[in-house]
C-alpha positions as a Python dict, from the first residue, in 0.01 Angstrom:
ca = {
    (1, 'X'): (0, 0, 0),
    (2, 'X'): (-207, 223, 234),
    (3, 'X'): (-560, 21, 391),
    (4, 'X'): (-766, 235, 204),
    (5, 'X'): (-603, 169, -116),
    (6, 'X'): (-582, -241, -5),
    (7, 'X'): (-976, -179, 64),
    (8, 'X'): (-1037, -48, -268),
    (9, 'X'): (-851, -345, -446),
    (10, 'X'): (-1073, -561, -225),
    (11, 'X'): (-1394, -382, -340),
    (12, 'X'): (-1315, -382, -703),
    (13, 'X'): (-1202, -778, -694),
    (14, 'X'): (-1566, -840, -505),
    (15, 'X'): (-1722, -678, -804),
    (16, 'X'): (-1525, -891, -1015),
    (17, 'X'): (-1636, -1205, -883),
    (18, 'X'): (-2032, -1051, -865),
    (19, 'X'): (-2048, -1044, -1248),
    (20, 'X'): (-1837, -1375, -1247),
    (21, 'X'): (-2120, -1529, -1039),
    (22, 'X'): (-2423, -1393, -1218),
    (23, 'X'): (-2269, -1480, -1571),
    (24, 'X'): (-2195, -1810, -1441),
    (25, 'X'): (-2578, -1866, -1344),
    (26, 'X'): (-2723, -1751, -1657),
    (27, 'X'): (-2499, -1978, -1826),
    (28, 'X'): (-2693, -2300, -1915),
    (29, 'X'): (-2335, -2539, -1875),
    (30, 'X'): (-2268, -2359, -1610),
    (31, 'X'): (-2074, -2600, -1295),
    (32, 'X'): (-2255, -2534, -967),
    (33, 'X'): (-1966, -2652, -773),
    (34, 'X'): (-1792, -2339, -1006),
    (35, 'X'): (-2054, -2087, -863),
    (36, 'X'): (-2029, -2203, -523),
    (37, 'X'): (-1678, -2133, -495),
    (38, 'X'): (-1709, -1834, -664),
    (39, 'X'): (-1950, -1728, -417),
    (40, 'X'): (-1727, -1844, -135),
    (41, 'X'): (-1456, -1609, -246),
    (42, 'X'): (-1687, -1314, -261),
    (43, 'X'): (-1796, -1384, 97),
    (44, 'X'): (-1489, -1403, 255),
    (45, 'X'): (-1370, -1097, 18),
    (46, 'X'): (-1660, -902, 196),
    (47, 'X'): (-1546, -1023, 536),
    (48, 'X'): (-1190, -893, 509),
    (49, 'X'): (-1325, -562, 381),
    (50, 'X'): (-1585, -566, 693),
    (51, 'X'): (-1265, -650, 883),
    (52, 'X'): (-1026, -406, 783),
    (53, 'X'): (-1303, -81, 773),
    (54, 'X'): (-1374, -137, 1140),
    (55, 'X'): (-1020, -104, 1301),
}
């Protein structure tokens, strides 16, 4: 897989987890612990793509 392809995959899981997170807080039984990992995940997803578009 080339970086800009493993980038890509990167971007389009970040996006993923975006709509995860806002369905999850307009969701009235929604588990904050839930969100907050969700939002952890996106974080570090953004990280690595900062990372990997720098070098």
């Amino acid at each position: 897989m080339s970086l800009s392809s493993h980038i890509e995959e990167l971007r389009k899981k970040h996006q993923t987890l975006s709509v995860a997170v806002e369905a999850a807080q307009r969701s009235p039984a929604s588990d904050d612990l839930e969100i907050t990992r969700l939002k952890k995940q996106k974080l570090a997803i953004k990280q690595e793509i900062t990372r990997l578009s720098t070098h």
